[in-house]
N, C-alpha and C positions, 0 to 999 in steps of 0.2 A: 574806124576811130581815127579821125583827122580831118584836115580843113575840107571842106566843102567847095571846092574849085575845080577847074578842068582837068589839070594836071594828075588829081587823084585816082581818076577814072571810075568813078560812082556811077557814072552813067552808062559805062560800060557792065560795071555789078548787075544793075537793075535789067540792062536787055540780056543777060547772062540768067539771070533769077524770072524773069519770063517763058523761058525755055525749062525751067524745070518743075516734075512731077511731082514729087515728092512734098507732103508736106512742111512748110518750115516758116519758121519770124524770120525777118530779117532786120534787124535793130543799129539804126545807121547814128553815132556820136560825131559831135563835131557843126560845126556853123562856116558858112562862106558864103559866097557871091554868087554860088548857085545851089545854093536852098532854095528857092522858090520854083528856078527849071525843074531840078530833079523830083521834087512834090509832083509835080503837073508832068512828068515824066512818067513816074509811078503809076500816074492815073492814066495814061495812055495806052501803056502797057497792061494795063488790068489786074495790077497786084500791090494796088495802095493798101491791100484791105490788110497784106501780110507782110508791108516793110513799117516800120517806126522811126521816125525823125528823132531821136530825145535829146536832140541839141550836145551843149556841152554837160560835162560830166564832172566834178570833181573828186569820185571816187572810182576812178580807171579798174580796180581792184576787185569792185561789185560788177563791175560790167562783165570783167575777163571770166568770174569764176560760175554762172551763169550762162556763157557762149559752150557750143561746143564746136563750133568753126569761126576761125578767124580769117575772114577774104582779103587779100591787101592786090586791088586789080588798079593799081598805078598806070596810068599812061606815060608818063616823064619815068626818066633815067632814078629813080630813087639809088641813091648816093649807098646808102646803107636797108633801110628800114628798120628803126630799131621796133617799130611796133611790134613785129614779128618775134622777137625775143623779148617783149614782156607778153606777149602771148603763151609761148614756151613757158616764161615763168610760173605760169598757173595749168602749164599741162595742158592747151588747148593746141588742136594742132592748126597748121596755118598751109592755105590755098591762094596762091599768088602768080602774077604772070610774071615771066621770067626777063627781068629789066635791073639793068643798072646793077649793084653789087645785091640785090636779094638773093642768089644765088650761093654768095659766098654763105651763107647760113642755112638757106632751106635748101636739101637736099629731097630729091624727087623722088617718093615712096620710101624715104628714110624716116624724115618728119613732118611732111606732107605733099603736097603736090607742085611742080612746075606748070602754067600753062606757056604758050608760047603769045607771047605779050598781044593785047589787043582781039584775042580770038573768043569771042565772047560763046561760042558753041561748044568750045573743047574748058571754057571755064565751067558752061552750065553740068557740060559731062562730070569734070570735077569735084564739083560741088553735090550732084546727086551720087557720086559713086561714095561721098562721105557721108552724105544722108544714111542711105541705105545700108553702108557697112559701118557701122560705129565700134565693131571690134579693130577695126584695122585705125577706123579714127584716134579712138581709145590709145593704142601701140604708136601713130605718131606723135601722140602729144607726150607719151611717155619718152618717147624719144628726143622730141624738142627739149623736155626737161632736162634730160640728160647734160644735153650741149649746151644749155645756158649755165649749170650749178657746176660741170668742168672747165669750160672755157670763157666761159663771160664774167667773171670777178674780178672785185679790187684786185686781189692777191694774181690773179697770169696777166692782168694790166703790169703792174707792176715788174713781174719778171719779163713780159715780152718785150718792154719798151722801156722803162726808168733806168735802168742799170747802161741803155747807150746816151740816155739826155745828159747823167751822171759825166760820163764818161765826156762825153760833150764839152760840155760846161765846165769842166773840172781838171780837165787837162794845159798841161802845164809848157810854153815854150822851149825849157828845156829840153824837151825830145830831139828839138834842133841842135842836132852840134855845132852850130855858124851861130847860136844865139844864147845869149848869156843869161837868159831864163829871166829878162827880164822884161814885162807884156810893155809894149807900146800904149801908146795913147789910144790909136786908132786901133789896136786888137780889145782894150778893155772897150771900148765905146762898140765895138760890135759884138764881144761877149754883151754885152749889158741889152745890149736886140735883140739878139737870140734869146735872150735868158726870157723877156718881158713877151716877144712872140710865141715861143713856144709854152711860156705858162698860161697864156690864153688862149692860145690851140687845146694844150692838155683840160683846162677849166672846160672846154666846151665839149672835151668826148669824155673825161671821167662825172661830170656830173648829170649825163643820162645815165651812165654805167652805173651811178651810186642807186639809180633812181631802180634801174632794174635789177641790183641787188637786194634792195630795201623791198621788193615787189617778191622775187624768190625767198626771202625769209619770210614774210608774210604768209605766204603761200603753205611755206614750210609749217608752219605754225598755227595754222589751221586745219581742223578736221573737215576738211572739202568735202560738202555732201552738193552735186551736180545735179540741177531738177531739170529733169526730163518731161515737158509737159508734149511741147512739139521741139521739134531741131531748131536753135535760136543760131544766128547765122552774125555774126556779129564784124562790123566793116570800122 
């Protein structure tokens, strides 16, 4: 589920999902600049028959509760991946190569697997050892759930970080004993930066966070019945 470019490493998914046994869909969301290789990818490899293009998607939510593996095999440094935690959100567990901060959330045979980035044999291992054991799949998604509904909310955003921006922004010259508590020109004109930078830092990681809470409640809120036809493998 994401852009369709080198970066994502799809292409590495697909020679990974060639190597494996096991029956499975693979249902690739998302549109980029190489949709049309990785089509003709698929067919070279011999397994057009069991991956799916379905482009973009605007119900992220039907797609997640449907999968019962989430691959995220990024070639580039993925900064975070929040994919991976609205994954969790609906209890799917997630198989990733270990790059860039994915790590700081998926924890390897906690709530699902590390590979070691780029190694499309030890992904394909991966991914069939979830095929084949969906009790233990099952146990990571219940554990990714876990870690998104305690630590991924408005409410530990708020206490890990708001209480120092507060603090930040709110503090007063007087702490200086050399100064008569009175802000300068040049200290308001750089509060008033900080204020207007950092509310558009905070706008850009609370309102993914709002997105993957609204996604956990959802979640919550539904009677999750998970159709089992073959292993749908979802990227």
């Amino acid at each position: 589920m994401g852009q369709l470019i080198r970066g994502k490493g799809v292409d590495l998914l697909l020679r990974a999902l060639a190597q494996v046994k096991p029956k499975f869909t693979c249902r690739i969301l998302g549109r980029g600049n190489d949709e049309e290789y990785l089509k003709q990818l698929a067919k070279d490899l011999g397994i057009s028959s069991k991956v799916e293009f379905a482009g973009f998607t605007t119900n992220p939510d039907l797609a997640y509760a449907s999968a019962d593996i989430l691959v995220v095999p990024s070639r580039w440094q993925e900064p975070f991946g929040l994919v991976g935690l609205e994954a969790f959100a609906h209890k799917v567990p997630v198989i990733a190569f270990d790059t860039g901060g994915i790590s700081q959330w998926l924890k390897h045979k906690v709530n699902g697997l590390l590979v070691p980035e780029r190694d499309c044999v030890k992904l394909a291992a991966a991914i069939t050892k979830l095929l084949e054991d969906p009790e233990t799949a099952h146990m990571y998604g219940e554990a990714g759930y876990e870690l998104v509904s305690k630590q991924y909310t408005p409410a530990t955003f708020n206490e890990s970080f708001i209480p120092y921006l507060r603090e930040l922004l709110h503090s007063s010259d007087t702490d200086d004993p050399k100064n008569t508590g009175r802000m300068s020109i040049l200290d308001t004109l750089l509060r008033e930066i900080v204020l207007r930078v950092l509310t558009l830092a905070i706008g850009a990681m609370i309102l993914p966070g709002v997105t993957l809470w609204l996604a956990l409640k959802r979640s919550q809120a539904k009677d999750k019945a998970i159709i089992k036809k073959a292993a749908d493998i979802w990227y």
